[in-house]
C-alpha positions in Angstrom: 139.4 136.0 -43.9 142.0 138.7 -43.1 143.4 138.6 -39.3 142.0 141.4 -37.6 143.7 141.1 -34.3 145.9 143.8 -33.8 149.7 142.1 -32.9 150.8 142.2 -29.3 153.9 144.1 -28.3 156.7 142.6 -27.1 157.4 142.9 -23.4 159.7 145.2 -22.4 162.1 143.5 -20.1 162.1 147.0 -17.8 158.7 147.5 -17.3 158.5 144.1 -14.7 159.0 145.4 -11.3 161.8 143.7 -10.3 163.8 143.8 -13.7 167.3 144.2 -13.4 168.9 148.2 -14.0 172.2 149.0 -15.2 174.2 151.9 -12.9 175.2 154.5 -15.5 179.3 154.4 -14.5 181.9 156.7 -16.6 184.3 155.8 -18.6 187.8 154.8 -17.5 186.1 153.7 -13.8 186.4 150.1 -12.6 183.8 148.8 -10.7 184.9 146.5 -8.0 183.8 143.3 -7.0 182.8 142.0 -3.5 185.5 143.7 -1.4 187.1 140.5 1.1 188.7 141.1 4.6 191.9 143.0 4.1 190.7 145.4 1.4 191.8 148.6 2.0 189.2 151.5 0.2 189.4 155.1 -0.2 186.1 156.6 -0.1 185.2 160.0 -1.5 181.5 161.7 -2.2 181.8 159.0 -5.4 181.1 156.6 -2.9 178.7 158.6 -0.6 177.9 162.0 -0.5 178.8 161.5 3.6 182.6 161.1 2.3 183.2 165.2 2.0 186.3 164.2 4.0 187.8 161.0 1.8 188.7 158.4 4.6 191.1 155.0 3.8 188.5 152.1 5.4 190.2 148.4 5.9 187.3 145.7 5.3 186.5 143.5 7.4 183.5 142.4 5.4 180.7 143.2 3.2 177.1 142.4 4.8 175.3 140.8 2.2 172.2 140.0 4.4 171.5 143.8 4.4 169.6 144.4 1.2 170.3 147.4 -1.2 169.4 149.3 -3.7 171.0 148.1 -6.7 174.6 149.3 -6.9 174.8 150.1 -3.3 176.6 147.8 -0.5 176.8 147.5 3.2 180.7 146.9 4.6 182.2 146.8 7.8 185.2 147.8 8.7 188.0 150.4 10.1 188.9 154.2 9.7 192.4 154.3 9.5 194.4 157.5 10.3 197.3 158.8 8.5 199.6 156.5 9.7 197.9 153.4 8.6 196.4 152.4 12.1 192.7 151.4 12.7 190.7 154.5 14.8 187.0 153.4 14.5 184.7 150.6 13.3 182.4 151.2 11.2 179.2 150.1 9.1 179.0 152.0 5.5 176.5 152.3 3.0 178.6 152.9 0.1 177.9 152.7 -3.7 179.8 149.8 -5.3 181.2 152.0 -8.4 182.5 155.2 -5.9 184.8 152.6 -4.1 188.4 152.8 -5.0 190.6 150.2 -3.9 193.7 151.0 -2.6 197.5 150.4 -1.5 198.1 151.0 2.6 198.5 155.0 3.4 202.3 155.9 3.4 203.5 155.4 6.8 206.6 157.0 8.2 209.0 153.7 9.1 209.6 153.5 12.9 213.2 153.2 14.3 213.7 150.3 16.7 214.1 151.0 20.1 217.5 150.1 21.2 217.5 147.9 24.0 220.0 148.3 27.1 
């Protein structure tokens, strides 16, 4: 007796609804771990399309409690100016692979102040 029943597919692993996806990132681009308190970033529209003016962001923290689309993050942290120096805090919805991590701005040195 020949087996009639036609064979089952295989599942595809991306058809569940909470399979995981991949972020399509280019070649030659780094994506960063979990950024820790200190991290300084330089965000451009790779990280957000808000970012038309790049802006250097110290972390204070990422906020994993806030869930995201894959790829995505919360962090908290502060603007810094030209000089180095914090100017706001801020919360930013940034995507992971748009975040470039970077040395402090240049700052100009500051001459002591004589005393006397």
């Amino acid at each position: 007796m020949p087996d009639d029943k036609p064979e089952k597919p295989e599942p595809n692993p991306t058809s569940r609804p909470h399979a995981s996806r991949t972020v399509a990132v280019p070649l030659g681009v780094a994506v960063i771990g979990p950024m820790t308190a200190g991290d300084v970033v330089y965000l451009t529209t790779a990280a957000s399309v808000q970012f038309l003016r790049p802006i250097f962001v110290r972390v204070i923290r990422e906020l994993p409690e806030r869930h995201t689309y894959h790829g995505w993050v919360w962090i908290e942290g502060y603007q810094l100016n030209a000089a180095g120096d914090a100017v706001a805090r801020r919360e930013l919805f940034v995507m992971r692979a748009g975040v470039r991590m970077q040395a402090l701005p240049a700052t100009r040195r500051r001459r002591p102040v004589p005393v006397g």
